[in-house]
C-alpha positions in Angstrom: 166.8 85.2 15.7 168.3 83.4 12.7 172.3 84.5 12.4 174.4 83.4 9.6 177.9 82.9 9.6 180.0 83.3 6.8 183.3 81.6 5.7 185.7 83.3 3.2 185.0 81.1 0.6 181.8 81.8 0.4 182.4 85.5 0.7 185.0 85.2 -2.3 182.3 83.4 -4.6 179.4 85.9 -3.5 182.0 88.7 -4.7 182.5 86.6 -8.1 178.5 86.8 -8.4 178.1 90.7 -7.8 181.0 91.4 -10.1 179.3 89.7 -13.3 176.3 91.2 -12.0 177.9 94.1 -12.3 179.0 93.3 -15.7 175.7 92.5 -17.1 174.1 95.4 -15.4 176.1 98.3 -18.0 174.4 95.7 -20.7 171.1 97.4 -22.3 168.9 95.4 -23.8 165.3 95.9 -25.5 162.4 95.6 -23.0 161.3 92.5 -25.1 164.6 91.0 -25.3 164.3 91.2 -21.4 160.9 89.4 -20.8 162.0 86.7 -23.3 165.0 85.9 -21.1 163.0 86.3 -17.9 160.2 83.9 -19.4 162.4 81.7 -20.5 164.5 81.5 -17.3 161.2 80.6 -15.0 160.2 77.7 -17.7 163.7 76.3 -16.9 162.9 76.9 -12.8 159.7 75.3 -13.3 161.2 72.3 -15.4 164.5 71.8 -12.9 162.6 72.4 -9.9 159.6 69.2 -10.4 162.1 67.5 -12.2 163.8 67.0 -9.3 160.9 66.1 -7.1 160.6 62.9 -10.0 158.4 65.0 -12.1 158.5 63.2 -15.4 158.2 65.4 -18.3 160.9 66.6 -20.5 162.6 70.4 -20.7 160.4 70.5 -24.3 157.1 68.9 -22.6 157.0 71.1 -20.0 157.6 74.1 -21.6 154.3 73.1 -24.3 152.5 73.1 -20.8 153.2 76.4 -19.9 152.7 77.9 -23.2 148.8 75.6 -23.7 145.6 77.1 -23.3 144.6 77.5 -19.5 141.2 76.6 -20.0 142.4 72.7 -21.8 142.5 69.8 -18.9 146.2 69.2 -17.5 147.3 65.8 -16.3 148.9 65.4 -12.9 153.0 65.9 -13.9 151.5 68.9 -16.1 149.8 71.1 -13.7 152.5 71.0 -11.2 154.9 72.4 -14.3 151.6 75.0 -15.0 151.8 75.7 -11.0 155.3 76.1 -10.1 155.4 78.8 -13.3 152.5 81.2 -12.3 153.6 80.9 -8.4 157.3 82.2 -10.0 154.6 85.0 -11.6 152.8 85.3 -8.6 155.9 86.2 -6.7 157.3 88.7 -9.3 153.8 90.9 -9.2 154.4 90.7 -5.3 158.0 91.9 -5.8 157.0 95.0 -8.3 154.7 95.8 -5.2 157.6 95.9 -2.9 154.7 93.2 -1.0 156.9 92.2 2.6 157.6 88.4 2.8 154.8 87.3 4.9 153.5 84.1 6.4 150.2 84.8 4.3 152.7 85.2 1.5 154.2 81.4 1.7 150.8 80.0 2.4 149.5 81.8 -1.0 152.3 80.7 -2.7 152.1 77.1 -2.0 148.1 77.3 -2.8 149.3 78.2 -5.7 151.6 75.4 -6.3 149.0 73.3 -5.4 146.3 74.6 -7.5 144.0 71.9 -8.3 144.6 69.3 -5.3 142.7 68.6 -2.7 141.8 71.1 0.2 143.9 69.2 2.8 146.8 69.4 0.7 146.5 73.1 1.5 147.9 74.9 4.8 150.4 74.3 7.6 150.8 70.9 8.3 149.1 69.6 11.5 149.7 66.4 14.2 150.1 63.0 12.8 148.0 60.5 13.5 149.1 58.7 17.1 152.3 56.4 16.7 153.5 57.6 13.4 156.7 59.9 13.3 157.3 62.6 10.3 160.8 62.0 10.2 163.7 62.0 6.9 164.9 58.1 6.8 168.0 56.3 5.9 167.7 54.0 3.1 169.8 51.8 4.4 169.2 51.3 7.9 165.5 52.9 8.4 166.5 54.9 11.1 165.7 58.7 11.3 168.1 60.7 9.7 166.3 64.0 10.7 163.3 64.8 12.3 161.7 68.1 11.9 159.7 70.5 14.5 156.7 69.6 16.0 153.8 70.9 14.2 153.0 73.4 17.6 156.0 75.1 17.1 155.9 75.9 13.1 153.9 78.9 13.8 156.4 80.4 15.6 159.3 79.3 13.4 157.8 80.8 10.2 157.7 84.2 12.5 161.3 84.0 13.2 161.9 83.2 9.4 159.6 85.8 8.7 161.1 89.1 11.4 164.8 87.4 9.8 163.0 88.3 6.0 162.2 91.7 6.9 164.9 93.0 9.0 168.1 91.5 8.1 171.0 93.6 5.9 172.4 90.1 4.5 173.2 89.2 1.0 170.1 88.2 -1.4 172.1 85.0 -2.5 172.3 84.4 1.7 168.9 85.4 2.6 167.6 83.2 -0.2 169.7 80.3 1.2 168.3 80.8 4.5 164.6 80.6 3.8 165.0 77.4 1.7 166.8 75.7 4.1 164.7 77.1 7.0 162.0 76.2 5.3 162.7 72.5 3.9 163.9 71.7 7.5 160.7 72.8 8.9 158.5 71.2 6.9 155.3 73.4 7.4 153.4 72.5 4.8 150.6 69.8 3.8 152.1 68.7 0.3 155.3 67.9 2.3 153.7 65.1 4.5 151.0 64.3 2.0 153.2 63.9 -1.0 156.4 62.3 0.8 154.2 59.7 2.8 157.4 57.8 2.5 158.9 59.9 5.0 157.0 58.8 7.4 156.9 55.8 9.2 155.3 53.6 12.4 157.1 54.1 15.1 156.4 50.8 17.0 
């Protein structure tokens, strides 16, 4: 089971966090006051979030994106702007529902982030083709910096991650740390190896 260790420092700025929490909490504001800064703080997760990934679009492109007509056609760098934003919706309708994190859950959520690809960029990730290792490199020296579970053992990974989800008493801001690293170091998914295919390299 997944077990997290905590130094003081990281207590101390937890502590910081609840207490303007805390703060803002006594601070009533009208209901559409409320979705407009709720809105606007998932069009700057959607923005930040691709952007790092190399997604090219500026803060003001992407949110034009989000706000355009579903039906229009969206290029590439758009719809993963469109995606990411309506998975961040997706995600608060489960969380009204009090829905428990689920494997089913992170699948449907990454479908959703890869609305409009290609079925086989859909799913758990399976076996590489023979002599070709998934692996993180160094730039410099092309060795493998990290190399992530074998893609028999995800399933049971993603239960771990999962029982840890629904049974542990830790923090939010901890429990949200855990399943993005858990999660980035496993690698589960099909638009990890299909979309960093410089990751991966021939082993001979």
């Amino acid at each position: 089971m997944i077990k997290v260790i905590l130094s003081n420092e990281i207590l101390k700025r937890i502590s910081a966090i609840d207490g303007n929490r805390f703060s803002l909490s006594t601070i009533e504001l009208p209901p559409m006051t409320k979705n407009r800064l709720r809105k606007n703080s998932k069009k700057k997760s959607s923005y930040a979030s691709n952007k790092i990934e190399g997604n090219p679009l500026t803060e003001k492109q992407a949110d034009e994106v989000i706000e355009r007509d579903e039906h229009k056609h969206f290029l590439k760098p758009e719809q993963e702007i469109r995606n990411y934003f309506l998975a961040l919706n997706l995600l608060e309708e489960k969380l009204k529902k009090n829905e428990a994190f689920s494997k089913d859950m992170i699948l449907e959520v990454q479908a959703m982030v890869e609305k409009g690809a290609s079925k086989e960029k859909i799913g758990l990730r399976g076996a590489m083709p023979p002599g070709v290792l998934f692996a993180v490199y160094d730039a410099t020296t092309g060795t493998p910096d990290y190399i992530p579970p074998e893609y028999s053992d995800i399933p049971s990974l993603l239960d771990e991650l999962v029982e840890y989800m629904n049974t542990t008493d830790d923090h939010p801001l901890i429990i949200a740390a855990v399943v993005h690293y858990q999660l980035v170091t496993i690698h589960p998914l099909k638009m990890v190896m299909d979309e960093r295919r410089d990751l991966c390299r021939d082993i001979f």
